[in-house]
N, C-alpha and C positions, 0 to 999 in steps of 0.2 A: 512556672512556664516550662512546657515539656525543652528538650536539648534538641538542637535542630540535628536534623539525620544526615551523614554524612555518606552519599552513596554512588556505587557503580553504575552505568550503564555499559552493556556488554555489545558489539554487533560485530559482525564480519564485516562490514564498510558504511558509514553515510554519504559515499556518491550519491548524488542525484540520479545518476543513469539507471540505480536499483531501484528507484520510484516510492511505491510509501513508505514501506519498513524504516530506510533511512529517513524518511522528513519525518517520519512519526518519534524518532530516539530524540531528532534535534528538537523537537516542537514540545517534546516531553521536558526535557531536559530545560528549556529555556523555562519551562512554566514551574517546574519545580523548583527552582531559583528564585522563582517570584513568591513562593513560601516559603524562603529563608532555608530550603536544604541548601548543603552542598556536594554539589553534583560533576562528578567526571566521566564522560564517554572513554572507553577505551575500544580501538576499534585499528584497521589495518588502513594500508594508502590505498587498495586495492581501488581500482576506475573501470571496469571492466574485463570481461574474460576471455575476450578472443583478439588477445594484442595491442591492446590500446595500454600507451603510457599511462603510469599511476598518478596518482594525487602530488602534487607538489603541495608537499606541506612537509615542515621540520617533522621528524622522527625522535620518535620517544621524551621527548618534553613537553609540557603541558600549553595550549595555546590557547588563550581566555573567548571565550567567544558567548556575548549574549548572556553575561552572569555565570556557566558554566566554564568547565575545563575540557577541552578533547587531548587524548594522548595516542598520537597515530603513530603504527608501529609497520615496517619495513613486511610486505607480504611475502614469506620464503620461509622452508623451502618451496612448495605448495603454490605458484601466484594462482594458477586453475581455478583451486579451494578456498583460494582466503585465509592461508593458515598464517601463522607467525609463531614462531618461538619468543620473539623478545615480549613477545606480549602477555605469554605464558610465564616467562621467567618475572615479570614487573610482577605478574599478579601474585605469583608465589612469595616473591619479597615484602609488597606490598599491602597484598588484600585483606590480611588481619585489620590494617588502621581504619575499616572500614564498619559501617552497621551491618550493607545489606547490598546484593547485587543483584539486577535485576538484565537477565541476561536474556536476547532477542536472536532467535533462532533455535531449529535442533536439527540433527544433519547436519551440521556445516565442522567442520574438522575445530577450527580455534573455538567455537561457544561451545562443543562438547567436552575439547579438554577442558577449557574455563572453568565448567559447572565439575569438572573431579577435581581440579584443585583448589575450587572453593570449596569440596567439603573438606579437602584434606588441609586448610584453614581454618576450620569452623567457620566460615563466612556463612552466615544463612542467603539462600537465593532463586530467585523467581526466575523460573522459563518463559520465555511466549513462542510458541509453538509456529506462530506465521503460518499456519494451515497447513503444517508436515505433519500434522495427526487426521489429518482427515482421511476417510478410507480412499477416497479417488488419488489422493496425493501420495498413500502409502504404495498404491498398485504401480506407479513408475517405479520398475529397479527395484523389483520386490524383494527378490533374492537375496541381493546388497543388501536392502534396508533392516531385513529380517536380522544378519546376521550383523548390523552394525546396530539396529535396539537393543538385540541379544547383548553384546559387549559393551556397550554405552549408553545408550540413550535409557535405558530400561532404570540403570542404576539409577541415572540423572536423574530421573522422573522421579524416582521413589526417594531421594534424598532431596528434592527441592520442596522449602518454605511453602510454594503452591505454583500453580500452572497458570498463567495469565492468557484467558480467553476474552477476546474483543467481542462474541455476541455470544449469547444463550443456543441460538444454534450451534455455532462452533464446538460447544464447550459438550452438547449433548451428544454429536456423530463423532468427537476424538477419542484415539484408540490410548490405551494405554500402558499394553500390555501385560495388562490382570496385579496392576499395583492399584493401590488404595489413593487419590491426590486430593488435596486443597486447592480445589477450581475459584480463581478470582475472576470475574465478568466485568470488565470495563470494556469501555469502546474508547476507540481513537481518535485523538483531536485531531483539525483541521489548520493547515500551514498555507494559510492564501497567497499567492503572491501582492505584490501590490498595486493595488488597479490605480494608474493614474489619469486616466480621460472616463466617460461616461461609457454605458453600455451601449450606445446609439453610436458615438465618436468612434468607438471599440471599433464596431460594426463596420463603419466608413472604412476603418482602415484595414479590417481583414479582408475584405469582399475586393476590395482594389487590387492589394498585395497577390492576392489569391486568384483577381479576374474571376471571380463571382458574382454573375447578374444579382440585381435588386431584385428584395422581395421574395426571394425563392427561400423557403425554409433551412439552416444550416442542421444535419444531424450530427454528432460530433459523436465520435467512441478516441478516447483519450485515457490509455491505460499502458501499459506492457503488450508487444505483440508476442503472443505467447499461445498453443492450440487451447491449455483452461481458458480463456477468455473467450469461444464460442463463434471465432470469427466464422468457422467453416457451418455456420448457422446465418449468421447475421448477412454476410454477403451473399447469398444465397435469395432470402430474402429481400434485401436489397435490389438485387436484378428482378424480381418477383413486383415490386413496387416500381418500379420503373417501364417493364414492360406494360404493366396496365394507366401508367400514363401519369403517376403519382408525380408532382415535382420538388426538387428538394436537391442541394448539394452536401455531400459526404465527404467529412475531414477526418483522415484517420492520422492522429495525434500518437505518438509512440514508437519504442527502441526494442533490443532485446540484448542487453550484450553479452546473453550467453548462449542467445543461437540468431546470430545473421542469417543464418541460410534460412531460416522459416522465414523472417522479415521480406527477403527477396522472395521467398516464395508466395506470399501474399499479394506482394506489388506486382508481380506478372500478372498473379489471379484477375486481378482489376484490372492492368492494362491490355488482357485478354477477353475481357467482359463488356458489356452494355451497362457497366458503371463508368468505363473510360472515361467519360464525358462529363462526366459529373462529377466524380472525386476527385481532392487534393488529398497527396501523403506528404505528410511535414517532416516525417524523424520524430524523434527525440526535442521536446519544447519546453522551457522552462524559463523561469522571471517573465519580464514586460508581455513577450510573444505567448507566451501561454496565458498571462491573463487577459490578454485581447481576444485569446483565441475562446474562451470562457465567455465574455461577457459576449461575443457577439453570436454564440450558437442560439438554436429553438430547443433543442433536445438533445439529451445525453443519453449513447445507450451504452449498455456494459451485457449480454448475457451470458456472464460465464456459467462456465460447468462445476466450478466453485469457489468461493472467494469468501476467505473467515472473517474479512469485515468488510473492503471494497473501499480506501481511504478516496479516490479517487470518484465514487460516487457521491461523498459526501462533498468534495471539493465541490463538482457541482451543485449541489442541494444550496451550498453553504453562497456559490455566487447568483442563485435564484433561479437557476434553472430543471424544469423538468425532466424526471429519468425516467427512460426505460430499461429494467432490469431483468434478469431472472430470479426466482425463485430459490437459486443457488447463492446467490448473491448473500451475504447470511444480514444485512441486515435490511433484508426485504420487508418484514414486518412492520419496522420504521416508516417506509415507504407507505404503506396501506393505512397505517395508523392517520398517519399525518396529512394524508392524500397529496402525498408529495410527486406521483408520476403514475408509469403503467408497472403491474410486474406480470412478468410470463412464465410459461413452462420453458424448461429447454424443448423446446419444438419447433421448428421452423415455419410451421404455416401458422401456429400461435403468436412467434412474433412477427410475421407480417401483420398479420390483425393489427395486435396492438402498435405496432408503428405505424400503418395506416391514422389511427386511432388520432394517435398525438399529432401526426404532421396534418391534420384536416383541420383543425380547431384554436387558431390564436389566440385567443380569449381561453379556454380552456387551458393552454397551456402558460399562459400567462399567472391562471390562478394560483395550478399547481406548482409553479416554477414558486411564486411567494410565500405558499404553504412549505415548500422546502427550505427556506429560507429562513424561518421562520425557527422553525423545528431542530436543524440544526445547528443554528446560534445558538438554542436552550440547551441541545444535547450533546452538541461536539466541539462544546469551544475550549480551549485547551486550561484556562485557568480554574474552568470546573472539575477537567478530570482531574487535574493534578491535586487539586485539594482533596479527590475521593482518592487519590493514588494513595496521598502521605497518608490518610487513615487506613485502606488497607496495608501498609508497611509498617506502619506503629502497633496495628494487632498483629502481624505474623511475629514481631520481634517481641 
């Protein structure tokens, strides 16, 4: 019987307020547990970036959670970046006792020093690039990024075990900076909250809460408000459907906490629009309130300008309802395969169409909503990836 693997998980924070990347380290972690690895997060208290108090939780000792370990380290000097020194310094003491680290982010100050002092370990270890290889994501802070792959990232790449890409898109448009890699292609499992009333009850209690007439279709975009996300397409659109008499209420679900000011600048957009009327903005939603807010929508839309996997679309998929996407979205294919929703161009009179589309047809959206469902249990459920994980980790080692 092989030796159970004993390994890192690397991230600049699993606040919730970061949205997938965090639920995706903890949903990892939990399920590799459940294959006999053992698994510790090492990650900062970091809670956000424009002032908000850190994580209360013990610093630098191991706190057992869900079969795994987390070891959260004091964010400084850097709280901006997410850097930590002690966290650096554990791993250099440390990181030898280890098989393997599989380390979540590039660009970020603490995962790049991470990945040089695990070579300078021999620690073998895995990047996931979280869509900072994508050419639209390299074009912010070009300058910067040039002159920081140049000094770090470039080595990082070319010294790491392999590069962990979430979809065959992602993995085909990442730069690499003319090094040679070992591309691993998983996709990311899904962290539900937990539904405890029906999707109908759900429903009763959003539409109340919220002062949402019956009967009127919910569209829900429930992601990061961030400008990749497409919004300055989708509301647009939105007033587009509304003017021609479409009816339907709009819940835009999401935080940013590394730029407030776009956030506000969205919620004017609306409260200066002929969406007025019809939208609710929630913030930031997570446990009980986000899974009401799920089961009780009609349609999920997301059209970003790019997204390497879209955890949040699959969350959807996963509570049975239909999406509308783009084609950026990278795992749009899924969609189409499965005939799990609409996908579109980044174009705005295309996704009126298709949102047109979806909000006309109950039954229709009904299907697709269970063909998602469906599909995603087979393809994103976390105990499946982590079994395909430990085997790619047992070949790179």
């Amino acid at each position: 019987m092989a030796k159970a693997l004993n390994i890192l998980q690397i991230v600049p924070s699993i606040s919730l307020v970061y949205g997938g990347p965090s639920q995706m380290v903890r949903g990892l972690s939990r399920a590799l547990a459940r294959q006999d690895a053992t698994v510790t997060i090492l990650t900062t208290d970091s809670n956000g970036d424009e002032g908000q108090a850190p994580l209360d939780v013990p610093l630098g000792q191991p706190v057992d959670t869900d079969g795994y370990q987390t070891i959260y380290f004091r964010c400084a000097p850097f709280r901006r970046y997410k850097f930590s020194m002690a966290l650096l310094r554990w791993l250099q003491r440390h990181g030898s006792d280890y098989d393997l680290a599989h380390i979540h982010a590039l660009f970020s100050p603490v995962t790049s020093a991470a990945a040089t002092v695990a070579r300078s370990q021999k620690l073998p270890y895995i990047l996931r690039p979280l869509g900072t290889l994508d050419p639209a994501d390299l074009a912010k802070k070009k300058q910067f990024k040039q002159i920081y792959a140049a000094l770090l990232e470039r080595p990082n790449i070319q010294g790491a075990a392999a590069l962990h890409f979430t979809s065959d898109q992602e993995a085909k448009v990442s730069e690499r900076f003319g090094v040679a890699t070992r591309d691993m292609v998983l996709p990311l499992g899904v962290v539900l909250p937990e539904f405890t009333c029906s999707d109908a009850e759900a429903e009763g209690i959003i539409r109340q809460r919220y002062g949402m007439a019956a009967g009127v279709p919910i569209l829900l975009f429930m992601s990061r408000i961030d400008p990749k996300k497409g919004l300055d397409m989708l509301l647009p659109a939105l007033e587009d459907l509304r003017r021609a008499g479409k009816a339907f209420h709009f819940m835009l679900c999401g935080g940013n906490p590394q730029d407030q000011g776009y956030v506000d600048g969205i919620g004017e957009q609306i409260e200066n629009s002929v969406l007025k009327d019809c939208t609710t903005v929630t913030g930031f939603v997570a446990g009980e309130l986000k899974a009401q807010i799920l089961q009780a929508a009609d349609v999920f839309v997301l059209p970003s300008y790019y997204e390497n996997f879209g955890i949040a679309v699959a969350e959807a998929m996963m509570a049975g309802k239909p999406v509308v996407i783009s084609d950026q979205v990278h795992i749009w294919r899924d969609i189409e395969t499965s005939q799990s929703g609409w996908v579109t161009g980044c174009e705005q009179g295309e996704l009126t169409e298709k949102l047109a589309e979806a909000l006309a047809d109950g039954a229709e959206r009904q299907q697709r909503g269970e063909n998602g469902r469906a599909f995603a249990g087979e393809n994103y459920g976390w105990d499946a990836i982590a079994t395909r994980m430990i085997d790619q980790y047992r070949q790179l080692l």
